[in-house]
N, C-alpha and C positions, 0 to 999 in steps of 0.2 A: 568487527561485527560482534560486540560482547553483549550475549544473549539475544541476538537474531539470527536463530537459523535457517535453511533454505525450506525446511517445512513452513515456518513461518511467512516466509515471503512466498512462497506458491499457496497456500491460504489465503492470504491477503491477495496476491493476484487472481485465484478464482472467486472471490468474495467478490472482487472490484465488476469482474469482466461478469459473472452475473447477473448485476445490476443494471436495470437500464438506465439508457443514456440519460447525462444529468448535465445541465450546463456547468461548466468550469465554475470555480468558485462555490457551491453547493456543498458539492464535497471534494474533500484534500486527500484522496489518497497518495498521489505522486505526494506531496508535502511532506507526510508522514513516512513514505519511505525514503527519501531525499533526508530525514530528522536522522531517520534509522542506521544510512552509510555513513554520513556522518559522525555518527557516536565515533 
């Protein structure tokens, strides 16, 4: 996890769960965090 920390991903998870609902594909946040464990 080089330079993602768990603030970062609880940001990004209330940022996501915030938003209303989008159909898949619209937007990528799994994708982006799915980029991120991978690093």
């Amino acid at each position: 996890m080089s330079g993602f920390g768990l603030d970062d991903l609880m940001r990004g998870s209330e940022a996501y769960a915030a938003k209303p609902a989008e159909p898949v594909g619209h937007t990528e946040p799994s994708g982006n965090l799915r980029k991120a464990f991978e690093r």
